[in-house]
VOMI-192234 format. One record per atom (N, C-alpha, C): atom name; residue number from 1; residue in three letters; x, y, z. Coordinates in steps of 0.1 Angstrom, whole numbers. Example, Ala and Ser with C-alpha at 12.3 -4.5 7.8 and 13.67 -1.06 7.14 Angstrom:
VOMI-192234
   name   resi   resn      c1      c2      c3
      N      1    ala     132     -57      78
     CA      1    ala     123     -45      78
      C      1    ala     132     -33      78
      N      2    ser     128     -22      71
     CA      2    ser     137     -11      71
      C      2    ser     129       0      79
end
This chain:
VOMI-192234
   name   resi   resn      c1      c2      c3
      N      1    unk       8     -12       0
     CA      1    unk       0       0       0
      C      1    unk       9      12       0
      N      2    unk       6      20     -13
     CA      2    unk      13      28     -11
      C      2    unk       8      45      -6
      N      3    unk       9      53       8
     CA      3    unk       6      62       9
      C      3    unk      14      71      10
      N      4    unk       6      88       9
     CA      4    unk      14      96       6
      C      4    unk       6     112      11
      N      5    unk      18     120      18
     CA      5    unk      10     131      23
      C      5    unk      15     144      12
      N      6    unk       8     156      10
     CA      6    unk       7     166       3
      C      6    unk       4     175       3
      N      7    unk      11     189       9
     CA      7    unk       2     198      10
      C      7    unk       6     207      -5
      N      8    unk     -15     207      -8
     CA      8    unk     -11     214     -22
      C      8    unk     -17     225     -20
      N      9    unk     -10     235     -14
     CA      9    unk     -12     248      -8
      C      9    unk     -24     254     -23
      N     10    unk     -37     248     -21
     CA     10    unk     -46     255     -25
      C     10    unk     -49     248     -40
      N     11    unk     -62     235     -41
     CA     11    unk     -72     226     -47
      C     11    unk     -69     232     -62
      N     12    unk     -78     245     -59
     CA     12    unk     -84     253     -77
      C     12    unk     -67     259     -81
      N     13    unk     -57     263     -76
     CA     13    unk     -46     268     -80
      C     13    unk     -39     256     -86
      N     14    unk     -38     244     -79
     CA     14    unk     -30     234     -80
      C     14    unk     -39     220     -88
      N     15    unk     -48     223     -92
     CA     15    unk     -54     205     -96
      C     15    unk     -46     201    -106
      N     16    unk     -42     208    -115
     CA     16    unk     -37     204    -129
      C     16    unk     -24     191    -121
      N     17    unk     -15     204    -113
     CA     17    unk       1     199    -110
      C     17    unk      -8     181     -99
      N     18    unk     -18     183     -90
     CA     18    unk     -20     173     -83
      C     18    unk     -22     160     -95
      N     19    unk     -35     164    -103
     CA     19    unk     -37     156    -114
      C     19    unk     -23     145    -117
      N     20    unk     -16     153    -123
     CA     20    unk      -5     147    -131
      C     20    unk       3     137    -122
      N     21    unk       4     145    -109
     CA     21    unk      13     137     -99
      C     21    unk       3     124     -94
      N     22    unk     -10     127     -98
     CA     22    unk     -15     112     -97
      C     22    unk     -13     101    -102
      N     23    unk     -18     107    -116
     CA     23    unk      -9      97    -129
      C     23    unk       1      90    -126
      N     24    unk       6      97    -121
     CA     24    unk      24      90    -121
      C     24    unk      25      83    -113
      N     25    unk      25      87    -101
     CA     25    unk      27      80     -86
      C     25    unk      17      69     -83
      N     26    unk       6      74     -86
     CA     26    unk      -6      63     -82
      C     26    unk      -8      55     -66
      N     27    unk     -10      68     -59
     CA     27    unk      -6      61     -46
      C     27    unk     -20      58     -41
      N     28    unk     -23      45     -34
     CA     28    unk     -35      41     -30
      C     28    unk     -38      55     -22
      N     29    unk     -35      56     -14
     CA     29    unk     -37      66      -6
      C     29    unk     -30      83      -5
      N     30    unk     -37      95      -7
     CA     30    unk     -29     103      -6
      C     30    unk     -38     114       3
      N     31    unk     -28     118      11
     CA     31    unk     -33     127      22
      C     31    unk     -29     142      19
      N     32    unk     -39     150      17
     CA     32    unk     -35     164      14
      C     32    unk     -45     174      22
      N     33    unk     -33     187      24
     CA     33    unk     -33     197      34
      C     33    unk     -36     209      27
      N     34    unk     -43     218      37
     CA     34    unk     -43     230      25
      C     34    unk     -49     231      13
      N     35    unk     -61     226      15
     CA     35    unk     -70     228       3
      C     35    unk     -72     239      -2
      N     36    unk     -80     246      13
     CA     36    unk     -83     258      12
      C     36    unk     -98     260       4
      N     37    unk    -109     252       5
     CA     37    unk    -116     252      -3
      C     37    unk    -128     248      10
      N     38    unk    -140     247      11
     CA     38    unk    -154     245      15
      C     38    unk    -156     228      10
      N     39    unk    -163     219      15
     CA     39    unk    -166     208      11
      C     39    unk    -172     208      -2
      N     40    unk    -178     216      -4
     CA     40    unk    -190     221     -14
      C     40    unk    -186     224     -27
      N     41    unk    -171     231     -28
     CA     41    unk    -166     233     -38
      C     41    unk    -158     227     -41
      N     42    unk    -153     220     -36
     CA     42    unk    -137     205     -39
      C     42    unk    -139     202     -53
      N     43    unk    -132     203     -61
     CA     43    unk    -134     195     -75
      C     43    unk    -128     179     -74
      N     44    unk    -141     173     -74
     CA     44    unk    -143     164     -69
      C     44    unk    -137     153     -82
      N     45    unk    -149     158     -92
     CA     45    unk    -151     152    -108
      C     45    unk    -136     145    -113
      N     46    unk    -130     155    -111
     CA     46    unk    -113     148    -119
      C     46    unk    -108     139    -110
      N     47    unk    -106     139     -98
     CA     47    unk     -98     131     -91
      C     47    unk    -109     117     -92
      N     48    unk    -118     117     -91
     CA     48    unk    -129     105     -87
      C     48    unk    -128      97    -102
      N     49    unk    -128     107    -113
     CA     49    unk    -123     100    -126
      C     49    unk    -111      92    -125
      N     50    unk    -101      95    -120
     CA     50    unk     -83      87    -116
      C     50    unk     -89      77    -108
      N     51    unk    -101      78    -105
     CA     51    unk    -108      64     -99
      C     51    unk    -107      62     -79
      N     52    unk    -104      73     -77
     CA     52    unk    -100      78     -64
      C     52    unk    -115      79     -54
      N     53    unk    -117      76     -42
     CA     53    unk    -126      80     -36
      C     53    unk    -123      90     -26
      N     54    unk    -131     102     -24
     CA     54    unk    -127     119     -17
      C     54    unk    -133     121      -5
      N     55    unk    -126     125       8
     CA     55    unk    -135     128      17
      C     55    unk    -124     143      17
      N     56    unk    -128     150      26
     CA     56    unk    -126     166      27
      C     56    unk    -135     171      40
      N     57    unk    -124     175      49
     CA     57    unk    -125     188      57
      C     57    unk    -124     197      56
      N     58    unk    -134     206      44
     CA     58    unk    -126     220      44
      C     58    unk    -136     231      53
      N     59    unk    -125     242      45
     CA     59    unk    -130     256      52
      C     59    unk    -127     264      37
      N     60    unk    -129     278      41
     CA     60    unk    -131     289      32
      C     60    unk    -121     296      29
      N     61    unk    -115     296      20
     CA     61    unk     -99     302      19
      C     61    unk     -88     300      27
      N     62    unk     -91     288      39
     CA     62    unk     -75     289      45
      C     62    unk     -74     275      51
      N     63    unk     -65     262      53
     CA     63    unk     -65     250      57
      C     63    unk     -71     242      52
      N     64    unk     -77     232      57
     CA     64    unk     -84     223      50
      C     64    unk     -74     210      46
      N     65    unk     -82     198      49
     CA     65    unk     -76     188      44
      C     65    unk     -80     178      37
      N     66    unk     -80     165      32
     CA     66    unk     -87     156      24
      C     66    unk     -81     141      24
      N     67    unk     -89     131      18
     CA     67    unk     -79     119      18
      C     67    unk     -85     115       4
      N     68    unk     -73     112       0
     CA     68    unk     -85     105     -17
      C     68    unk     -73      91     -13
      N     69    unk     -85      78     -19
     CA     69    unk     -79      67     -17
      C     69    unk     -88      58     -31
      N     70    unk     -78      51     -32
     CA     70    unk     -83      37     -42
      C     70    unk     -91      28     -45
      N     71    unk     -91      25     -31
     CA     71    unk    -100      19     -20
      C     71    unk    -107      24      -7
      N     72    unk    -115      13      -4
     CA     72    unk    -131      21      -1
      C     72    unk    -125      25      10
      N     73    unk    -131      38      16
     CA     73    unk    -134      46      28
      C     73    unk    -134      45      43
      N     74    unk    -135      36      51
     CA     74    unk    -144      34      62
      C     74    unk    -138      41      75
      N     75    unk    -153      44      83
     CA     75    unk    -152      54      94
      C     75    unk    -145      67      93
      N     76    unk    -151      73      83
     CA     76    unk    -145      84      84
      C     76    unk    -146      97      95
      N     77    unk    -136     102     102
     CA     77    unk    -144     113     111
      C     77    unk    -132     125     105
      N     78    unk    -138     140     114
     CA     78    unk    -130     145     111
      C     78    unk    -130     156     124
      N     79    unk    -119     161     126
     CA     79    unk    -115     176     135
      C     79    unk    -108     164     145
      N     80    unk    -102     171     153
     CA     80    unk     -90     168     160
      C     80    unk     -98     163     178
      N     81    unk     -99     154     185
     CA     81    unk    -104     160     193
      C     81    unk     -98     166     206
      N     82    unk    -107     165     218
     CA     82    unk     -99     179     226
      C     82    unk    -103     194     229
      N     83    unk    -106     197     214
     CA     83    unk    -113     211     218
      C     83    unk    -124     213     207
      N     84    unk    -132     212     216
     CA     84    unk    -149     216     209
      C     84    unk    -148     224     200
      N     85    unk    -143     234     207
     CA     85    unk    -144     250     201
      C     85    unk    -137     252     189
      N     86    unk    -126     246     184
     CA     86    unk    -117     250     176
      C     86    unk    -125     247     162
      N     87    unk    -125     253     157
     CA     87    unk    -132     257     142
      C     87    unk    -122     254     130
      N     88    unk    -111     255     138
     CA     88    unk    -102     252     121
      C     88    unk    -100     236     113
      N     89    unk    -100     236     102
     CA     89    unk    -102     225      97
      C     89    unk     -89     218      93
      N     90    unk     -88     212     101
     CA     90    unk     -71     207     103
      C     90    unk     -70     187     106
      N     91    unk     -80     184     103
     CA     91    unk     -76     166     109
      C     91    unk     -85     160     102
      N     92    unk     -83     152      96
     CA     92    unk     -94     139      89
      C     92    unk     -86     124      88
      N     93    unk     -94     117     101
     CA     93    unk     -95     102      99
      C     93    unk    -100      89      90
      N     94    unk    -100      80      86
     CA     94    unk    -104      71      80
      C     94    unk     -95      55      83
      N     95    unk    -105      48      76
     CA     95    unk     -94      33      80
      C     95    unk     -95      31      66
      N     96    unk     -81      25      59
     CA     96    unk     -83      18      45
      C     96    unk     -80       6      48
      N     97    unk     -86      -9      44
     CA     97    unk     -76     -18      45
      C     97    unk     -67     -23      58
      N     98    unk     -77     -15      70
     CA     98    unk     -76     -20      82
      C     98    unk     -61      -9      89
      N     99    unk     -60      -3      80
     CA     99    unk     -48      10      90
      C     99    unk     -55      17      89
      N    100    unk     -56      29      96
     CA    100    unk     -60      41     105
      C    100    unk     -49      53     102
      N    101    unk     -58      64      86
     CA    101    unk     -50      73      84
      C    101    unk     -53      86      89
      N    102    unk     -44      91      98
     CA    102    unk     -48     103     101
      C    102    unk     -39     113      94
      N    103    unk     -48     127      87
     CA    103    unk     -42     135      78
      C    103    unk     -48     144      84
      N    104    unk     -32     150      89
     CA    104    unk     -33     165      97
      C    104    unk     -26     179      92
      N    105    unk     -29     188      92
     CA    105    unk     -22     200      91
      C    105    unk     -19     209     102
      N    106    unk      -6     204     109
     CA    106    unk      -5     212     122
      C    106    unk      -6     228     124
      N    107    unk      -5     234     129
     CA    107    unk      -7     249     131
      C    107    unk       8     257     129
      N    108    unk      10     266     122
     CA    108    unk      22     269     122
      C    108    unk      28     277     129
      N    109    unk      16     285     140
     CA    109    unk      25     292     149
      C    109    unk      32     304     152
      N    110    unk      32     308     140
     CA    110    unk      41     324     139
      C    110    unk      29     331     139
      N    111    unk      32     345     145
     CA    111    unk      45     343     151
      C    111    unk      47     344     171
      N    112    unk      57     341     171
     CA    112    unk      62     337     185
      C    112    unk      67     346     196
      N    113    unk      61     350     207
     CA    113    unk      53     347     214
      C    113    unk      41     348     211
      N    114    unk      30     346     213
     CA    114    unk      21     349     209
      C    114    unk       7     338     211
      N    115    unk      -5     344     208
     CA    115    unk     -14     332     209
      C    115    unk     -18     325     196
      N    116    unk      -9     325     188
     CA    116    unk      -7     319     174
      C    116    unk      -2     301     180
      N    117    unk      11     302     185
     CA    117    unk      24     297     193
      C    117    unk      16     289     201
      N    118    unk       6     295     212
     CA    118    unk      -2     290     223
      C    118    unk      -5     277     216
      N    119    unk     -17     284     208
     CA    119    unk     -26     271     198
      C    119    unk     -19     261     194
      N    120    unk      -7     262     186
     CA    120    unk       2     254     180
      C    120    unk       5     241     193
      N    121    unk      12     248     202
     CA    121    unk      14     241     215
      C    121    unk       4     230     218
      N    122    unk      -9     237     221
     CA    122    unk     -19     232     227
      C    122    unk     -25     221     215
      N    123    unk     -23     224     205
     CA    123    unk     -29     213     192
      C    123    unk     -21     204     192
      N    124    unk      -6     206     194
     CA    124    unk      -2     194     195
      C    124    unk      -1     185     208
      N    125    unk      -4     188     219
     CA    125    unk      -6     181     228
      C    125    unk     -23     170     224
      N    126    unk     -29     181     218
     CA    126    unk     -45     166     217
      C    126    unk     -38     157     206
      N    127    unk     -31     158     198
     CA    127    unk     -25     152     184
      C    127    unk     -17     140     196
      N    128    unk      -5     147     207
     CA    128    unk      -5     136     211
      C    128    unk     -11     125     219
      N    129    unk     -28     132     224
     CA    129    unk     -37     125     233
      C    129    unk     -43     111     220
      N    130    unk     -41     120     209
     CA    130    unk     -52     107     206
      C    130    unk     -42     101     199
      N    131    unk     -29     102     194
     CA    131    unk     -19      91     196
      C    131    unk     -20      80     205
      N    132    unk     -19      84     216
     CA    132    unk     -23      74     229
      C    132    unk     -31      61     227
      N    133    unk     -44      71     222
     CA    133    unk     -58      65     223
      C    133    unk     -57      54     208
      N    134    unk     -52      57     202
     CA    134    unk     -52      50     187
      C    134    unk     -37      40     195
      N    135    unk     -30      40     197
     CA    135    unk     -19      30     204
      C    135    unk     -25      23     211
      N    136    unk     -36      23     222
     CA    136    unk     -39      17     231
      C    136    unk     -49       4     218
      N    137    unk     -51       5     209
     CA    137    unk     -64      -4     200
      C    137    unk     -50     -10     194
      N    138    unk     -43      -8     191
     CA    138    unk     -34     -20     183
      C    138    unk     -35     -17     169
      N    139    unk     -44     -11     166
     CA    139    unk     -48     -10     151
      C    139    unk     -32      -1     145
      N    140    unk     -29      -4     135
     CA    140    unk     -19       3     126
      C    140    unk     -24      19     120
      N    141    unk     -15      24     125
     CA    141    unk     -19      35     124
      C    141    unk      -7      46     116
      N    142    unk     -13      55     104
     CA    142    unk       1      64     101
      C    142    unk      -8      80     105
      N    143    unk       1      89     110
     CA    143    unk      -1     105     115
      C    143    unk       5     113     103
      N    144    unk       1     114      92
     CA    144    unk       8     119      80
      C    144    unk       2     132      76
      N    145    unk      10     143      75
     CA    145    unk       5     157      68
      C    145    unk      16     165      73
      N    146    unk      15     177      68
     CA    146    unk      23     189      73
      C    146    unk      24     193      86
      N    147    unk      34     189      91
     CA    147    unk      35     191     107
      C    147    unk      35     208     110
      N    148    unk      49     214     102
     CA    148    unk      50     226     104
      C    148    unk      62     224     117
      N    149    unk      71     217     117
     CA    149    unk      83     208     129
      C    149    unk      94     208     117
      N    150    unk     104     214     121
     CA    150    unk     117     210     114
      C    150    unk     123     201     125
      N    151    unk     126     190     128
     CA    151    unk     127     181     141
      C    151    unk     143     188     143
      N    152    unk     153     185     131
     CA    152    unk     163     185     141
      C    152    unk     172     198     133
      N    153    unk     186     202     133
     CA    153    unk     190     210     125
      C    153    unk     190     204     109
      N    154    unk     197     191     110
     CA    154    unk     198     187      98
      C    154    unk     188     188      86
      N    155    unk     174     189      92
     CA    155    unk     163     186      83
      C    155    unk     160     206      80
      N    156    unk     170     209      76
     CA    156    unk     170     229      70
      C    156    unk     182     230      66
      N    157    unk     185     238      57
     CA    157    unk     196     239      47
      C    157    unk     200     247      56
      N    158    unk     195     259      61
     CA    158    unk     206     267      67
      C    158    unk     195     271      83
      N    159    unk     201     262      96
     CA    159    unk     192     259     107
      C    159    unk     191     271     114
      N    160    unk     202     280     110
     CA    160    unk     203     288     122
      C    160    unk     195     301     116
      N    161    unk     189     303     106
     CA    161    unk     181     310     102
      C    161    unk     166     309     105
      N    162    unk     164     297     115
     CA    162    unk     148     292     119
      C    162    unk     148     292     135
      N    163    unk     160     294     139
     CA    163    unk     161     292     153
      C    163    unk     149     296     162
      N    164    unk     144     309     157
     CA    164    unk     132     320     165
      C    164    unk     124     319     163
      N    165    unk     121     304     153
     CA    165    unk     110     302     140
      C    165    unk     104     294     149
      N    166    unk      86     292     149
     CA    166    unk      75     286     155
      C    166    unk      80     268     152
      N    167    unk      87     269     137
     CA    167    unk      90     259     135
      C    167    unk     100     248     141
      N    168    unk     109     257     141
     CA    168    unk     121     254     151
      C    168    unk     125     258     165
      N    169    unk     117     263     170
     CA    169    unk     117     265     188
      C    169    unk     118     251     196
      N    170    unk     127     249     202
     CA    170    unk     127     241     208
      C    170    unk     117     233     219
      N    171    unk     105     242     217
     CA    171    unk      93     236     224
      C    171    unk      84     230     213
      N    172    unk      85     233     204
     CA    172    unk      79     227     189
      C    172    unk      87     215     191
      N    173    unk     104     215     189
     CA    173    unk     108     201     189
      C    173    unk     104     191     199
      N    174    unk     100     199     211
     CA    174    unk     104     190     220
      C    174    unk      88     180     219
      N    175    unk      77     191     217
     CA    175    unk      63     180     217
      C    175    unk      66     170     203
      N    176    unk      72     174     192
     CA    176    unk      78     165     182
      C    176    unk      81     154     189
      N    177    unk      91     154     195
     CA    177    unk      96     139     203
      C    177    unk      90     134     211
      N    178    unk      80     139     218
     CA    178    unk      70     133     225
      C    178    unk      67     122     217
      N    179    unk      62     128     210
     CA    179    unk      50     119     196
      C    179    unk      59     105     194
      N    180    unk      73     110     194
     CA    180    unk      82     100     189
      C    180    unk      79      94     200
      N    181    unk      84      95     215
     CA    181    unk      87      89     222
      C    181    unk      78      81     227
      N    182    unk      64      80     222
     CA    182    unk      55      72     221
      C    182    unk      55      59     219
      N    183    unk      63      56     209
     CA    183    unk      69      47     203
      C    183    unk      63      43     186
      N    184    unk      65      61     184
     CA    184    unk      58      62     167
      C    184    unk      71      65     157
      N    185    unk      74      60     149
     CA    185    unk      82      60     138
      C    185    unk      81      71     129
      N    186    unk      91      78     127
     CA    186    unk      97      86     117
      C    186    unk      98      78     101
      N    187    unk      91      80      95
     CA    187    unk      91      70      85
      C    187    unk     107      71      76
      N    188    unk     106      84      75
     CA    188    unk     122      91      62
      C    188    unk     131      87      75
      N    189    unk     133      92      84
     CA    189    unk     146      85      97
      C    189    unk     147      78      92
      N    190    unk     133      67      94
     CA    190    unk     139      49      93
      C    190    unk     145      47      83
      N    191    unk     143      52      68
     CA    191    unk     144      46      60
      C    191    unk     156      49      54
      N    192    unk     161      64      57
     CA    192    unk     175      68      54
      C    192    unk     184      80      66
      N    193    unk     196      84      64
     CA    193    unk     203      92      69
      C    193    unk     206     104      58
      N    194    unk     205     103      49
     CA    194    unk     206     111      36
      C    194    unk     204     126      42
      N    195    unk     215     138      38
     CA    195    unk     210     146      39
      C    195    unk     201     156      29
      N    196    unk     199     167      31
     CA    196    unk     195     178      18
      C    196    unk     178     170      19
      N    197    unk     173     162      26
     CA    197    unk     160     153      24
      C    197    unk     147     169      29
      N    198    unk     143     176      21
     CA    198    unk     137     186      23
      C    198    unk     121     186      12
      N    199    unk     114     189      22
     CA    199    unk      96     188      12
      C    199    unk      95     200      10
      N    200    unk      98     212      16
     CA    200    unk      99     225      14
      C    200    unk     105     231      12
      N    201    unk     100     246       2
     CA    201    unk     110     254      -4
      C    201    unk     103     267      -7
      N    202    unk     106     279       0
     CA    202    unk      99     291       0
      C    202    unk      99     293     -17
      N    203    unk      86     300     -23
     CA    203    unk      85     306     -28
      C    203    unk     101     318     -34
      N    204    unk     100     324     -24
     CA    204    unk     109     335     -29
      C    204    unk     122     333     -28
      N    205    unk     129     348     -32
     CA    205    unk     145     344     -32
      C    205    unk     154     331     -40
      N    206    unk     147     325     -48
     CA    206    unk     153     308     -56
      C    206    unk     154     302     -44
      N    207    unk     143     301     -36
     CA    207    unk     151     290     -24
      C    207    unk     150     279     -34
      N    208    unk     143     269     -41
     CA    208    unk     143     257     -49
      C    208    unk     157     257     -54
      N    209    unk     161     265     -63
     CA    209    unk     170     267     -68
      C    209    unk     185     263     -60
      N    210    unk     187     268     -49
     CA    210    unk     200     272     -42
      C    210    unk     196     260     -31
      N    211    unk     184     252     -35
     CA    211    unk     183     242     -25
      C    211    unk     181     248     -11
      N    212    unk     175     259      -7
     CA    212    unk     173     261       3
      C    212    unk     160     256      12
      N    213    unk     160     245      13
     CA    213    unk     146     238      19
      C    213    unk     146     236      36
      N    214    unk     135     229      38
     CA    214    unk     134     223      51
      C    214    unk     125     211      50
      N    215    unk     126     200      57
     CA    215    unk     114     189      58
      C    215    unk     107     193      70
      N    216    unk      94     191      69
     CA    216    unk      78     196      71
      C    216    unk      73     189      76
      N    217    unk      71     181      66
     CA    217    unk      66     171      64
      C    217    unk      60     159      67
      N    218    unk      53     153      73
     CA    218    unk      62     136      77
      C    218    unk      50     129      79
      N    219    unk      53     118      82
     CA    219    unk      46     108      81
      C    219    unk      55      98      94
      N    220    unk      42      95     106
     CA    220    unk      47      90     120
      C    220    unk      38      77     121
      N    221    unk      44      64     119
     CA    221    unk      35      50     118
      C    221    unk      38      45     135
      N    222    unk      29      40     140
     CA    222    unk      24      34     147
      C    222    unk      34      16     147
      N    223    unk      37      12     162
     CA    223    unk      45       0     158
      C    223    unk      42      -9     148
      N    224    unk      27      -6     147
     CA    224    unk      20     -24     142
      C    224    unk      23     -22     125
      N    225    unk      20      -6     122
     CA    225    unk      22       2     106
      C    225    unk      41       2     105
      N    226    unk      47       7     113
     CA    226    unk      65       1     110
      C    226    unk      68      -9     109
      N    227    unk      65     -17     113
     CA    227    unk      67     -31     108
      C    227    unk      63     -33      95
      N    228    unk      54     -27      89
     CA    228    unk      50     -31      74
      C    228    unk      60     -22      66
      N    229    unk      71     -10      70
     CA    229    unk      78      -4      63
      C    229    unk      86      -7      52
      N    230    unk      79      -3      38
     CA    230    unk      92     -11      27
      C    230    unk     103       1      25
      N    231    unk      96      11      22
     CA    231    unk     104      22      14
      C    231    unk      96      40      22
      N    232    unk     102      49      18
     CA    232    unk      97      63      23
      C    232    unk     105      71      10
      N    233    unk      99      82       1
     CA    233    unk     108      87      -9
      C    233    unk      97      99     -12
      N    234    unk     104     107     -10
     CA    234    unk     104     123     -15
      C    234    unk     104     125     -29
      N    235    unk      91     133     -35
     CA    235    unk      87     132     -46
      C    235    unk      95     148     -56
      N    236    unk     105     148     -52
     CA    236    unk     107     163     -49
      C    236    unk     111     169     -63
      N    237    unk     110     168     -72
     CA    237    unk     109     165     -87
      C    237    unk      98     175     -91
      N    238    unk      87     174     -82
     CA    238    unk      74     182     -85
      C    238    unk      74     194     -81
      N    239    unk      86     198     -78
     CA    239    unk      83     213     -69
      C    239    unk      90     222     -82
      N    240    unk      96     210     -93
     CA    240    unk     102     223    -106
      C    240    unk      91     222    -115
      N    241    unk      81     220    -110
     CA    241    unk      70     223    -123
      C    241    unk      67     232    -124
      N    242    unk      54     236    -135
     CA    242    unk      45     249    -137
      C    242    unk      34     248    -126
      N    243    unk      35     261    -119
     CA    243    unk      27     265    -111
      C    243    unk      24     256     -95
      N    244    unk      40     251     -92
     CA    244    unk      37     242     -78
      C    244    unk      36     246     -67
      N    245    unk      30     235     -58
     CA    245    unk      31     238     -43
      C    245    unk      45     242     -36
      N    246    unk      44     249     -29
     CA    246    unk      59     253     -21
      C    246    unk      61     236     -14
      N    247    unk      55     232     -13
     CA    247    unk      56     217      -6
      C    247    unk      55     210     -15
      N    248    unk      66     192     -12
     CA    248    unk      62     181     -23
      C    248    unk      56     171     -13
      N    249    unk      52     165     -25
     CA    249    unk      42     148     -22
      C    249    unk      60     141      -7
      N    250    unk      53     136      -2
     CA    250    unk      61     124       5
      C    250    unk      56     112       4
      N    251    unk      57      97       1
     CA    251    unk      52      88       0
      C    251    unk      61      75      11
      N    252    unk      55      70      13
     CA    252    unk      58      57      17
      C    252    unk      56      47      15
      N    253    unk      56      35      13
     CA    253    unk      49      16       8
      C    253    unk      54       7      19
      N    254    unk      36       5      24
     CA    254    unk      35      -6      33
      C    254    unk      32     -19      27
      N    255    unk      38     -28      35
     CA    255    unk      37     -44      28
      C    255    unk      23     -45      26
      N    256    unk      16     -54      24
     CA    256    unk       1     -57      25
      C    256    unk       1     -66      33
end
């Protein structure tokens, strides 16, 4: 099974570049962040043609997430739990094939101090409550989407330029390792040490260019889902197209 997380910073800007990257890749599963779109308006038509089935969390110009898969659907929920109140459309569950995909778009937090930073904080603490709760069932589980966590220096071309960043504060890392310390797998760790391994790449200044990236990214499997680990590979090819995401596809393949 092959899955795969994506944020395509924005559905109607990006279908064409998602389209193609389907074609190609053909991943049973692909989890995307950042739609930015209403349920209502998702262009549904083309991707369900690539023979995909669509569920969607969205909102109105800003977040939003989705899962399109190959195969069928089941239990789908969506929002994070924890906090009633929180309105933003940031988590969508489903089981394919008896794993438990959760596609999230963490909060990004800037800027810092601030009650941007709070939220971020406090979102990822439910993120790691219901870790718990999905560990305690046994069921295989992967946590895949845009974290908005550069975990360590290595995963940024140039670290010391994010130090003050929401992303790289060492309280961002540190609930990062929580997650880990769970006993949830880094899928790209496991699978290599490679450096320059980056899903992101600002818009401006040639960061693509000059390779100035950071990994984002990730994808956190559950003991029972690491053990099915074949491969984890960065799609990063797609970020020199016409009209791409500042972010690339990440994919992984679980055994069956």
């Amino acid at each position: 099974m092959i899955i795969a997380s994506f944020n395509i910073n924005g559905i109607k800007a990006r279908l064409p570049a998602l389209l193609q990257w389907l074609e190609e890749a053909k991943p049973d599963v692909a989890l995307l962040q950042e739609i930015k779109s209403v349920d209502e308006a998702f262009p549904r038509e083309p991707i369900e043609d690539l023979g995909y089935n669509v569920e969607t969390h969205g909102q109105k110009g800003f977040n939003g997430v989705a899962i399109l898969s190959r195969r069928p659907l089941e239990d789908v929920t969506r929002r994070l739990p924890g906090d009633d109140s929180d309105e933003q459309a940031r988590y969508i569950e489903a089981t394919v094939d008896g794993v438990r995909l959760c596609g999230l778009y963490l909060p990004n937090g800037n800027p810092t101090p601030g009650p941007k930073y709070d939220y971020k904080l406090a979102w990822m603490d439910r993120l790691h409550a219901r870790a718990e709760e999905l560990l305690a069932t046994e069921q295989p589980f992967v946590m895949a989407g845009d974290y908005n966590i550069i975990p360590q220096a290595e995963d940024a071309a140039r670290p010391d330029a994010w130090r003050d960043d929401a992303l790289f504060r060492l309280e961002s890392r540190e609930k990062f390792r929580r997650l880990l310390n769970l006993g949830l797998t880094d899928a790209l760790r496991a699978t290599t040490r490679a450096s320059e391994t980056y899903t992101f790449w600002d818009y401006q200044a040639g960061a693509r260019q000059r390779n100035d990236g950071i990994r984002i990214d990730h994808l956190l499997l559950s003991p029972q889902a690491a053990d099915r680990l074949l491969s984890c590979e960065i799609d990063a090819h797609v970020r020199d197209r016409e009209k791409p995401s500042d972010h690339v596809p990440i994919k992984i393949e679980l055994a069956e």
